[in-house]
NULO-245065 format. One record per atom (N, C-alpha, C): residue number from 1; atom name; x, y, z. Coordinates in steps of 0.05 Angstrom, whole numbers. Example, Ala and Ser with C-alpha at 12.3 -4.5 7.8 and 13.67 -1.06 7.14 Angstrom:
R n atom xx yy zz
R 1 N 264 -114 156
R 1 CA 246 -90 156
R 1 C 264 -66 156
R 2 N 257 -45 142
R 2 CA 273 -21 143
R 2 C 258 1 157
***
This chain:
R n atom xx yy zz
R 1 N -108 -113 -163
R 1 CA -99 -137 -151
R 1 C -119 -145 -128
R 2 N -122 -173 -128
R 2 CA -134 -183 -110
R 2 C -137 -179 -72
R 3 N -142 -176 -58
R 3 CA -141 -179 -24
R 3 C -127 -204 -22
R 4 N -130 -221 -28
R 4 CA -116 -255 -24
R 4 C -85 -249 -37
R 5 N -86 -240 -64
R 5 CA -58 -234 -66
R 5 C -41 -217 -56
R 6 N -57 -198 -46
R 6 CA -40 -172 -29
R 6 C -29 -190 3
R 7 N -50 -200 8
R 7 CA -35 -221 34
R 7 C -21 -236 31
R 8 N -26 -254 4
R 8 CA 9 -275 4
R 8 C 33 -266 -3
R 9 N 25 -243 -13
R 9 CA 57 -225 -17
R 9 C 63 -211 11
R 10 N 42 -207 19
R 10 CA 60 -196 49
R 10 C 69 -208 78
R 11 N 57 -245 68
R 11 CA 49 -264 83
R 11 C 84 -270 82
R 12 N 92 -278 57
R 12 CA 113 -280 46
R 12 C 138 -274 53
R 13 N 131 -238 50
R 13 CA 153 -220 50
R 13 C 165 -224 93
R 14 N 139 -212 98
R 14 CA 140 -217 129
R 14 C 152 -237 140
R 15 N 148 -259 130
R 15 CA 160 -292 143
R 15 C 190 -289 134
R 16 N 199 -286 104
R 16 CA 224 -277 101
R 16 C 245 -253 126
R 17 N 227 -235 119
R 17 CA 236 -210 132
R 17 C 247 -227 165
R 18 N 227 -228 169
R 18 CA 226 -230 201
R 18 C 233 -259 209
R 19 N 249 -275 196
R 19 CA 250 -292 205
R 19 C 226 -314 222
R 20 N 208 -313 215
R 20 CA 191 -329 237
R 20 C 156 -337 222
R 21 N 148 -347 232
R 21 CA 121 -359 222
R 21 C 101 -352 247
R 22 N 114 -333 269
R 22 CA 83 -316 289
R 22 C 64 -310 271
R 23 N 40 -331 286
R 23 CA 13 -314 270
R 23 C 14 -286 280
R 24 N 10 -269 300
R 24 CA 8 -245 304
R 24 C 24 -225 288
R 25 N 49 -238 273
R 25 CA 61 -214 261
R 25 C 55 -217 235
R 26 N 49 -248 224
R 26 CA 36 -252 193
R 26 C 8 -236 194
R 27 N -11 -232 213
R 27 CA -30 -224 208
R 27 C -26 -191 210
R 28 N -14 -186 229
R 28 CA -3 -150 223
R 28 C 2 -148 197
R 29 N 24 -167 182
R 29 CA 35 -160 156
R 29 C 12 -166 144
R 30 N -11 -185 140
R 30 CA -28 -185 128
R 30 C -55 -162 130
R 31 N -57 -151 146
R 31 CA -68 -117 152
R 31 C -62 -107 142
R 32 N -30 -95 138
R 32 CA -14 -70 124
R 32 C -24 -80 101
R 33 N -21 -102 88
R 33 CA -22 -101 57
R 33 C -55 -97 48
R 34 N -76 -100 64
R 34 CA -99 -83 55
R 34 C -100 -55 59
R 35 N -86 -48 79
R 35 CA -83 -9 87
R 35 C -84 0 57
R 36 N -69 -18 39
R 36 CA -61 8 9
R 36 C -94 14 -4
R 37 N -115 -3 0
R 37 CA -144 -9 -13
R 37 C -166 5 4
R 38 N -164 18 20
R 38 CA -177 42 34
R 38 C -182 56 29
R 39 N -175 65 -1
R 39 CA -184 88 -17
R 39 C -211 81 -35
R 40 N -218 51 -32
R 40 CA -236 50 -54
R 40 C -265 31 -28
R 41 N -285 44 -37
R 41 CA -302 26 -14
R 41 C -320 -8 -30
R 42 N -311 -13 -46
R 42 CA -312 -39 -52
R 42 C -295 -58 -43
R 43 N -267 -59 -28
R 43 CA -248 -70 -22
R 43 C -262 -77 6
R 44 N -245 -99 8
R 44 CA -254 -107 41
R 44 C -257 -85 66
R 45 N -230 -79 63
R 45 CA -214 -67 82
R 45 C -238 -43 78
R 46 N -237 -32 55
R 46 CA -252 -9 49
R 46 C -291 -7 61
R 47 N -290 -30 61
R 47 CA -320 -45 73
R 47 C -324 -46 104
R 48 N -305 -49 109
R 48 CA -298 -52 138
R 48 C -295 -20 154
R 49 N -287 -4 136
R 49 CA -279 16 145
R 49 C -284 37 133
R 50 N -311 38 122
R 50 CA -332 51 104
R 50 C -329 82 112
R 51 N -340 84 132
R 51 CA -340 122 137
R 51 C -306 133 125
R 52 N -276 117 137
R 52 CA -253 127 125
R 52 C -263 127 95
R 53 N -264 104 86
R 53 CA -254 89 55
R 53 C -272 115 40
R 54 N -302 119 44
R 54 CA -315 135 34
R 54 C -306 166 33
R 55 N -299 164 54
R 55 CA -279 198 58
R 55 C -259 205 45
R 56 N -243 192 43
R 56 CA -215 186 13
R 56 C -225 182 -7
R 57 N -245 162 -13
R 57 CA -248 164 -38
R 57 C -268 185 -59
R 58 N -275 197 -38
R 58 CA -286 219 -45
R 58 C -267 250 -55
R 59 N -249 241 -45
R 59 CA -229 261 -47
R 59 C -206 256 -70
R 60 N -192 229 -66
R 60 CA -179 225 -73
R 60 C -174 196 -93
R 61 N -174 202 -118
R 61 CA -172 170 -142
R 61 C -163 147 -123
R 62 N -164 123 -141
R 62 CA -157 103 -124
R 62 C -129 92 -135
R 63 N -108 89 -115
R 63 CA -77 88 -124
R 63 C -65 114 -118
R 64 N -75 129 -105
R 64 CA -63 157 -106
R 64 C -48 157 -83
R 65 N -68 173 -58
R 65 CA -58 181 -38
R 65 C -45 155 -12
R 66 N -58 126 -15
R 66 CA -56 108 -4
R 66 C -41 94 -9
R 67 N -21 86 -39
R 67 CA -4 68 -47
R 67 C 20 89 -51
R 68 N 22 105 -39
R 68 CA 49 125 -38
R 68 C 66 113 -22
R 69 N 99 122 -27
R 69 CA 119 108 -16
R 69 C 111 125 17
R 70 N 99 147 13
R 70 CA 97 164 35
R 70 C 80 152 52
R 71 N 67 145 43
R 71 CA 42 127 65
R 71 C 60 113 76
R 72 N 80 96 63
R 72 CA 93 68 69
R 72 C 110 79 98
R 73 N 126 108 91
R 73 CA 138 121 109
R 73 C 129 127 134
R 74 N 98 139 128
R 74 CA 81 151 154
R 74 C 66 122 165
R 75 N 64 103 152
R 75 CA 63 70 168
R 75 C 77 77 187
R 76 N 97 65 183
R 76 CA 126 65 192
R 76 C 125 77 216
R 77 N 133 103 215
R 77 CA 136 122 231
R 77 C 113 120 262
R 78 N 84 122 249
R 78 CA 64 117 270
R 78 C 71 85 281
R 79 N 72 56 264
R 79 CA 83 37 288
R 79 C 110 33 301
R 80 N 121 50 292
R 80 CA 150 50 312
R 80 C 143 70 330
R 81 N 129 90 342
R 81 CA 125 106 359
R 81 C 101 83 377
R 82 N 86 68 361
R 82 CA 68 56 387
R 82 C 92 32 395
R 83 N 112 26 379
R 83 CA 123 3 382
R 83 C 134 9 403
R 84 N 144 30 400
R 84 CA 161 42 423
R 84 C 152 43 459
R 85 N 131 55 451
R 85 CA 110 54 475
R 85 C 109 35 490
R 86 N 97 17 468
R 86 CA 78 -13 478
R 86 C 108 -34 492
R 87 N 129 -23 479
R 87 CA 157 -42 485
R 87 C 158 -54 467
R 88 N 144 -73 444
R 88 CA 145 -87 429
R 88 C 152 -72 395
R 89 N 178 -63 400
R 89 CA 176 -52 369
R 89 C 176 -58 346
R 90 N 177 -102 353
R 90 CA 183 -102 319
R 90 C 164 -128 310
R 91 N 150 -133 333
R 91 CA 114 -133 323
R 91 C 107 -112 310
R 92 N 107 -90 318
R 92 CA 85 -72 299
R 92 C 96 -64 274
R 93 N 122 -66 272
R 93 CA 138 -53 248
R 93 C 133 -81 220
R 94 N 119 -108 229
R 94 CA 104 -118 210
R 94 C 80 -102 190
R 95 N 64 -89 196
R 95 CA 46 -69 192
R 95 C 60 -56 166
R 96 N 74 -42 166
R 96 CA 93 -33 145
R 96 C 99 -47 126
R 97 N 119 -64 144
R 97 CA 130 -94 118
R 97 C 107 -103 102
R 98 N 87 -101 108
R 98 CA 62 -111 94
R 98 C 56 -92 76
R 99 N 49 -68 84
R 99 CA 37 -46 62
R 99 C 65 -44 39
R 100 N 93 -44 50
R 100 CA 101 -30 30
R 100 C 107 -54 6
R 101 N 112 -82 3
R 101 CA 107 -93 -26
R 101 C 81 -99 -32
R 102 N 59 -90 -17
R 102 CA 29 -88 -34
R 102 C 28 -66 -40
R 103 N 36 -46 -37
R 103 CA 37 -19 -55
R 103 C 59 -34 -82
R 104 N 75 -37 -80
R 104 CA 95 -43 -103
R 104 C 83 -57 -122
R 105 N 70 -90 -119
R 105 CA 76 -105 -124
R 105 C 40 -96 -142
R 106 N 28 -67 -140
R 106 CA 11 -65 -153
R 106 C 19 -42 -178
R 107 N 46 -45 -188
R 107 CA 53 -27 -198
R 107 C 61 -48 -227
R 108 N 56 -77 -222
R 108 CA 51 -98 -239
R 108 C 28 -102 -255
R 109 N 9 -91 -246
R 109 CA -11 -94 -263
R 109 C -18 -74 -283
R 110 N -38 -80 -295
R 110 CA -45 -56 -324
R 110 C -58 -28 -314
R 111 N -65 -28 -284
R 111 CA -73 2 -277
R 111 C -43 6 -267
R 112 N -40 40 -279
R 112 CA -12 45 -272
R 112 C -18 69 -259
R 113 N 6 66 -241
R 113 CA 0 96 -222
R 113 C 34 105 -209
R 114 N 27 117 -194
R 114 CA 55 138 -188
R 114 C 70 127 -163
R 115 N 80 109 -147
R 115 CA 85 96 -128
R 115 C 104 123 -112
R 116 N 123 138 -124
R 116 CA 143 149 -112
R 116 C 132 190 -109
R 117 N 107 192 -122
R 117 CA 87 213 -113
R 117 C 81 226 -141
R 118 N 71 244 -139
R 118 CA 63 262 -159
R 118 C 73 275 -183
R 119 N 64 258 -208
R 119 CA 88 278 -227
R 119 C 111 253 -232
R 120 N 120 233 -219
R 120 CA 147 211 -219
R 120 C 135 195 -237
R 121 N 156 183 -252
R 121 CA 146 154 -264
R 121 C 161 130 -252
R 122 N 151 104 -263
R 122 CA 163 84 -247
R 122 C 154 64 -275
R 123 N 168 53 -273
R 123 CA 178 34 -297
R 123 C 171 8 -284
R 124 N 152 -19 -304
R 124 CA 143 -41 -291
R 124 C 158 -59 -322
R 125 N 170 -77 -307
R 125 CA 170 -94 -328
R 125 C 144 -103 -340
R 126 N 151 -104 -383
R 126 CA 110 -111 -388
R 126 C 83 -75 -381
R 127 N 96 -64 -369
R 127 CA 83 -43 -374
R 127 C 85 -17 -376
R 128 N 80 -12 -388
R 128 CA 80 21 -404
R 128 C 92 39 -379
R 129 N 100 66 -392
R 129 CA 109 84 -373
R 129 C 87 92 -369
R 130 N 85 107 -339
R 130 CA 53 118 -330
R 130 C 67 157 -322
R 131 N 53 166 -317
R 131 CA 55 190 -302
R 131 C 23 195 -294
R 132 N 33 210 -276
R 132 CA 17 222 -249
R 132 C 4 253 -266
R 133 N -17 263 -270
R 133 CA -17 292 -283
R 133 C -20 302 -255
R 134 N -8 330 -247
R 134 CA -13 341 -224
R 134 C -43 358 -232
R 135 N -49 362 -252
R 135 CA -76 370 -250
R 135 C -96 357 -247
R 136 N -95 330 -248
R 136 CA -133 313 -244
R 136 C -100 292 -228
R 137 N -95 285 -205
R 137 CA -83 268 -187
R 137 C -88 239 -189
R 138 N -77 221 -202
R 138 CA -89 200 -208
R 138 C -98 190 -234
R 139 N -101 211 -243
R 139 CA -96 195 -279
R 139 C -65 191 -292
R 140 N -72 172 -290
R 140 CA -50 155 -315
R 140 C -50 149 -336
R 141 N -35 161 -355
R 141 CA -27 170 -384
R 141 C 2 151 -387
R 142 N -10 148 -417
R 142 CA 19 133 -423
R 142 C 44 159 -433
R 143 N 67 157 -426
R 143 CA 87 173 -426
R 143 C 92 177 -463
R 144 N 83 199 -460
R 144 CA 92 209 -495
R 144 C 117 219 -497
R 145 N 129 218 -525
R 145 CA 160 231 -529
R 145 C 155 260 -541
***
């Protein structure tokens, strides 16, 4: 999926969510929803942030360790602790709202991958069942009977 589409889905979701049209919290939500593309260094985000993007993706396929519900969680968790700090907790809790339907909403397209972790499947309308092999992390196989 596109960078432009990962932001109007979270441009979207965020304005719903949150009631409001603040640029500062559309553009947080529009951040989170590149966070999931940091695993690959052709992506913006991944361009931008070359030494990470290269480091993960050296390690780790692309869709793996970054579009996990767990990432979505450990979002989360790290901007409610600065939210907390800073006083502003629900500015930063945009950040999240953003990553977690651009992780989802890439579970639509024809690369299929494991959204809920390693080994799970997840069912897309229009596309095949996927699984996760825990031996090569990141390949996706269509689900045999």
């Amino acid at each position: 999926m596109m960078a432009i589409t990962h932001a109007c889905i979270a441009t979207a979701g965020a304005s719903l969510i949150f009631s409001t049209s603040d640029s500062l919290i559309l553009g947080l939500a529009i951040v989170g929803s590149q966070l999931p593309d940091i695993d690959n260094t052709r992506s913006i985000i991944g361009q931008v942030c070359f030494p990470i993007a290269s480091w993960i993706e050296d390690r780790y396929p692309h869709r793996t360790l970054t579009h996990l519900l767990v990432a979505t969680a450990g979002l989360t968790a790290l901007a409610t602790l600065i939210g907390w700090l800073l006083g502003d907790l629900w500015m930063l809790l945009a950040l999240p709202f953003g990553h977690a339907p651009s992780c989802f909403s890439d579970t639509f397209t024809r690369q299929e991958y494991s959204y809920f972790g390693c080994g799970s499947r997840l069912i897309s309308p229009g596309v095949s069942y996927a699984s996760i092999t825990p031996a090569r992390w990141g390949t996706a196989r269509p689900y045999s009977k």
